[in-house]
C-alpha positions in Angstrom: 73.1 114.2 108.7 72.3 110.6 107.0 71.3 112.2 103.5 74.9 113.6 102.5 76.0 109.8 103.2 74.9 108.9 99.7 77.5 110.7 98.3 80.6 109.7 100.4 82.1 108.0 98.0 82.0 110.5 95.4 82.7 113.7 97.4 84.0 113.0 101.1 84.8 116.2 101.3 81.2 117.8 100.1 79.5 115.0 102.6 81.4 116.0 106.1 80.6 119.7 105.3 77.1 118.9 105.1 77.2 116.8 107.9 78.7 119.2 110.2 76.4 122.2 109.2 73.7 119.2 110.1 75.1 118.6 113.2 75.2 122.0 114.3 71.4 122.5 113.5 70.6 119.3 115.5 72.5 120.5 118.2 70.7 123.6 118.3 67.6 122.1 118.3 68.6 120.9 121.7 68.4 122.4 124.8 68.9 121.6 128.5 64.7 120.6 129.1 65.0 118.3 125.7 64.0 114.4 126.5 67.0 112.4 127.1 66.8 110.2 123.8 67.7 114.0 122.0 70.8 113.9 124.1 71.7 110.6 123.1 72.0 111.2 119.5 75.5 113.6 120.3 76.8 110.2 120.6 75.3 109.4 116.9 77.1 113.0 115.9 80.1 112.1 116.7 80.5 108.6 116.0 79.0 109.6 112.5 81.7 112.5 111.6 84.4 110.8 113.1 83.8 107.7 110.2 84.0 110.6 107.3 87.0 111.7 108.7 88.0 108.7 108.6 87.0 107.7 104.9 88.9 111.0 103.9 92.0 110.0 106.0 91.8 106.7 103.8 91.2 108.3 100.5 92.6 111.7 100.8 96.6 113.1 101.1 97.6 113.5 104.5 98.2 117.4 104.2 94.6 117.5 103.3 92.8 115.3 105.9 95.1 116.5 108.6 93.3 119.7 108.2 89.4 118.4 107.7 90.3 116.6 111.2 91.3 119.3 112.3 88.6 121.7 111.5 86.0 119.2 112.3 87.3 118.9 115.7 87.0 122.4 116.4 83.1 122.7 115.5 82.6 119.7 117.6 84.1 121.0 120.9 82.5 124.6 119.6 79.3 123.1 119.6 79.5 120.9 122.8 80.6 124.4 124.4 78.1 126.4 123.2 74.7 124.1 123.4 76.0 121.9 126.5 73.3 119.2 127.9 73.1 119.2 131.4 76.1 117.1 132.8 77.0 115.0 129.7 80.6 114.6 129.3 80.5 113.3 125.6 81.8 116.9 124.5 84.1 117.2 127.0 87.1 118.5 124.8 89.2 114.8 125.6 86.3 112.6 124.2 85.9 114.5 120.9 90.1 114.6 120.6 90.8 111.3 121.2 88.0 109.9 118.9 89.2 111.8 116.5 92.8 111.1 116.7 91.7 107.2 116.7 89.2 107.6 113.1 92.1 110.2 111.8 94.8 107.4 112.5 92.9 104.3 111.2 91.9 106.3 108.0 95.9 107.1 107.7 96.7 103.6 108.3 94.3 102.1 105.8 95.8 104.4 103.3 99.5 103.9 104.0 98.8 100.1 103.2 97.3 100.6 100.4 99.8 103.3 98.7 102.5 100.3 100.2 100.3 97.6 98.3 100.2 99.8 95.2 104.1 100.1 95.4 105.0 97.0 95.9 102.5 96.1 92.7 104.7 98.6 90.6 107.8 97.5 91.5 107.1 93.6 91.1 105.5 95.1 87.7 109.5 96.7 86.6 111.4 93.7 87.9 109.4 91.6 85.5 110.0 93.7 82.7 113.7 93.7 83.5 114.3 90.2 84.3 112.1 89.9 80.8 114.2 92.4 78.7 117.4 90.6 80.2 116.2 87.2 79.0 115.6 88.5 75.9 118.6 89.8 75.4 120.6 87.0 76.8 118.7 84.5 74.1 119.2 87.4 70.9 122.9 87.7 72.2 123.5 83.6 72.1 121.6 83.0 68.9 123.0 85.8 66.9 126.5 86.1 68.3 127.1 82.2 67.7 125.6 82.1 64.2 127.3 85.3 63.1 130.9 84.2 64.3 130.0 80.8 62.1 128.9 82.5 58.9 131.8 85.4 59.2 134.8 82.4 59.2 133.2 80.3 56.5 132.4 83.4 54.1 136.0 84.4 54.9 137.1 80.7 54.3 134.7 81.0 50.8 136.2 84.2 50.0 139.9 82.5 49.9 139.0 79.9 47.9 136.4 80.4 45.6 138.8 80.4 42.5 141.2 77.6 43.2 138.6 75.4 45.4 135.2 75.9 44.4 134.2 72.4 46.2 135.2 74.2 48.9 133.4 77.4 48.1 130.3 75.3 48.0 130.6 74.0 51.0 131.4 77.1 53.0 128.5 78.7 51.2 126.3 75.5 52.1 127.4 75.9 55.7 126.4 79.6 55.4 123.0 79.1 54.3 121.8 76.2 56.7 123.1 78.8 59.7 121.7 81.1 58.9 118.3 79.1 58.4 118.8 78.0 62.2 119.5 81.5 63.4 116.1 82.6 61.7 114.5 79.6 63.3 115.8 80.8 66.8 114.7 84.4 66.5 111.4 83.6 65.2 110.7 81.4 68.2 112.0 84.4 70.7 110.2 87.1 68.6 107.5 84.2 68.8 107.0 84.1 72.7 106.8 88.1 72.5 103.1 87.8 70.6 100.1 87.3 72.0 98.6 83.7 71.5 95.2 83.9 69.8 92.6 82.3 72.1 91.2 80.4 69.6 95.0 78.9 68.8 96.0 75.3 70.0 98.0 74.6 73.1 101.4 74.6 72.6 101.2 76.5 68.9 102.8 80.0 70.3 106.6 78.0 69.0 106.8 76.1 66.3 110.2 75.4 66.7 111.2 74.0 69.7 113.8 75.3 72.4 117.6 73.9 71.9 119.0 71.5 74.3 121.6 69.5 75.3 120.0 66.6 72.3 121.8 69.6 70.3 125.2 69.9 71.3 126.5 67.4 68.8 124.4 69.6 65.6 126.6 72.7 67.4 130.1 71.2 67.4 129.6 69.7 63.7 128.5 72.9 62.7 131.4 74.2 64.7 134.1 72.1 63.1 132.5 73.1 60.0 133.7 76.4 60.5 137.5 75.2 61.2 137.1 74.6 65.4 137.4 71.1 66.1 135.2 70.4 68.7 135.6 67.0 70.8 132.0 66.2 73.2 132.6 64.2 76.1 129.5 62.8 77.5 129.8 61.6 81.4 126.9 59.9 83.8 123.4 58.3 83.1 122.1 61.1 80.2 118.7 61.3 81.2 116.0 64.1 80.8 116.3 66.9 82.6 114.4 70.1 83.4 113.8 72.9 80.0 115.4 75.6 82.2 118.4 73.5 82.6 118.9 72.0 79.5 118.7 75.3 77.5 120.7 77.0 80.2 123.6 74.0 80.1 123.2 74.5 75.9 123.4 78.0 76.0 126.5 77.8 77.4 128.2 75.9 75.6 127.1 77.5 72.9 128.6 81.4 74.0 132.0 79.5 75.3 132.1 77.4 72.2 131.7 80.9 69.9 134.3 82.7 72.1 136.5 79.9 71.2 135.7 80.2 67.4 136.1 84.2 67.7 139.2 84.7 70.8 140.9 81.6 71.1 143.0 81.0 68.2 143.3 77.3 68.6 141.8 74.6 66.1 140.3 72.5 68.8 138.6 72.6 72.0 136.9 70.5 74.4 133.0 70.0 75.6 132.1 68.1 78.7 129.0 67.4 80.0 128.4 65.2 83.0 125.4 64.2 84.7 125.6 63.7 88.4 122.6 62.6 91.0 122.2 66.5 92.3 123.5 68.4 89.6 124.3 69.1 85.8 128.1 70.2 85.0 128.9 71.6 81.7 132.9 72.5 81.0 134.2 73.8 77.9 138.6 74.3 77.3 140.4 75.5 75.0 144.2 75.6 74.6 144.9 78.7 72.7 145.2 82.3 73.9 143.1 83.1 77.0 140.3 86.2 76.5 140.2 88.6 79.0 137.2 88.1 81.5 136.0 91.3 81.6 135.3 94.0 79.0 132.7 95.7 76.8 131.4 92.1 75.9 127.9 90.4 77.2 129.2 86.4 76.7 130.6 86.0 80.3 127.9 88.0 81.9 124.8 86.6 80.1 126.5 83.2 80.9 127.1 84.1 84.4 123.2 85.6 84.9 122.0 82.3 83.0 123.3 80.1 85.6 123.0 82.4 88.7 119.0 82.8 88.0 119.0 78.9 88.2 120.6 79.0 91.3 123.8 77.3 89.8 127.6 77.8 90.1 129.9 79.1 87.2 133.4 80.2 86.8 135.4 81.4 83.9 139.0 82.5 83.3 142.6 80.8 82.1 143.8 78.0 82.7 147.2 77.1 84.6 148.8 75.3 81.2 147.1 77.9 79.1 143.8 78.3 77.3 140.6 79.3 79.0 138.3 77.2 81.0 134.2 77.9 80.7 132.5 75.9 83.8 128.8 75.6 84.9 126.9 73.5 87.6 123.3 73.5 87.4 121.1 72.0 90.1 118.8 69.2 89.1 116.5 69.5 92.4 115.1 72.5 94.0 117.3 74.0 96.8 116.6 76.7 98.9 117.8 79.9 97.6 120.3 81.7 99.0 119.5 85.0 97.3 117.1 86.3 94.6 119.9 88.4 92.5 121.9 86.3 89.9 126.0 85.2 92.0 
């Protein structure tokens, strides 16, 4: 019976065969007149098979070691009835049953917590490559959409004018080419993150261009009012460094409500606000021409809305009383206790 435990591990199965047909020759080998030590080792028996079934109930499908408990159950109240030892109630049939209930259940049990461990691994594993494909997208969506709405007005604008103004025509062109050197810039630094870093490369040397932040907002609204959207920034509080997250998140923002005024609104000016406050960062963008529609097809409002929910912030977005459309965003500066894990 101790030989076929060398190959537990690889055959379970294999081994508590072999132990049982060695369990039945030992118990043969016993009779009624055998020394009492010879008796003793029915306790050794069963104690023995009842840790294989229990190493299959851990490594096995239930359907399967249901049925090797089972079956090994049987032979063991078989053999206690045919080869009994005097008065010894170790194979009496409620010894063998519950012990092998107890190694049948604690097998189970060890498995069922490590199928739950395995899903639990899986699933964290897809929520990571979701929330990853969402960021993604979100930071593709508010470098292209932004850049392409700029470059579409001024090569309409060059269009217009390239025979009667071609100052103008220059400049529009100019306009076009040093946004569309930024929107490479941004897309190399996102498709940037998605390689792997060399380990031989220097900390730090996975970007070379650096994330945009609220130092950037003024850059936006000149390029902006480049493109025929005045754009009037209105800085409030004690400016003062605040977290990456926030800062892009606060720019990013701007930047989509800023492009939906460019692309929806219809006006020739709008209005940026940005006010820091002891808790929190509030970012506010209005407009006075036509109000766009919440929801649709679009991925502005929504990519906006996620941005700020994943940093545990508030945001709202829709028209105004007076008219025009009003883009709002508060972003915590200190680290509350969240009230939920999914984006509000």
């Amino acid at each position: 019976m101790a030989l076929p435990a060398t190959m537990l591990r690889r055959s379970p199965l294999t081994t508590l065969a072999l132990m049982l047909v060695g369990s039945a020759g030992m118990t043969g080998a016993i009779n009624v007149d055998s020394p009492g030590y010879l008796g003793d080792l029915r306790y050794l028996q069963l104690f023995a098979i009842d840790l294989v079934v229990g190493f299959v109930a851990a490594s096995r499908p239930r359907r399967i070691s249901v049925g090797v408990a089972v079956l090994a159950l049987c032979l063991q109240i078989a053999i206690g009835y045919v080869n009994p030892v005097g008065d010894d109630p170790v194979f009496e049939p409620e010894i063998p049953i519950l012990a092998m209930v107890a190694a049948w259940m604690v097998g189970n049990s060890v498995r069922a917590r490590r199928q739950y461990a395995e899903a639990l691994r899986a699933q964290a594993t897809v929520q990571a490559v979701t929330a990853e494909r969402l960021r993604i997208a979100r930071e593709l969506h508010d470098i292209v959409a932004h850049s392409i709405g700029i470059i579409a007005i001024q090569a309409g604008v060059g269009s217009r004018v390239m025979d009667t103004q071609p100052a103008e025509a220059r400049n529009a062109l100019r306009a076009i080419e040093a946004t569309s050197r930024d929107t490479l810039a941004g897309l190399r630094r996102v498709l940037g993150g998605l390689r792997p870093v060399p380990q031989d490369a220097e900390p730090g040397s996975a970007s070379l261009h650096p994330s945009p932040g609220l130092a950037d907002v003024d850059r936006l609204a000149a390029t902006t009012s480049a493109a025929g959207v005045r754009v009037e920034v209105c800085w409030r509080g004690d400016r003062r460094p605040v977290p990456a997250d926030i800062e892009l998140s606060a720019y990013r923002v701007i930047q989509e409500a800023v492009t939906n005024v460019v692309r929806h609104a219809g006006t020739a000016r709008c209005r940026v606000s940005v006010e820091y406050r002891a808790e929190d960062l509030h970012v506010e963008v209005t407009d006075d021409g036509h109000a766009a529609p919440v929801s649709g097809t679009g991925h502005g409002i929504i990519g906006m809305r996620e941005r700020v929910g994943l940093l545990n912030g508030e945001f709202s977005a829709g028209p105004r009383p007076g008219g025009g459309f009003r883009v709002s965003a508060t972003l915590p500066l200190v680290d509350p206790v969240p009230a939920s894990a999914t984006p509000r």
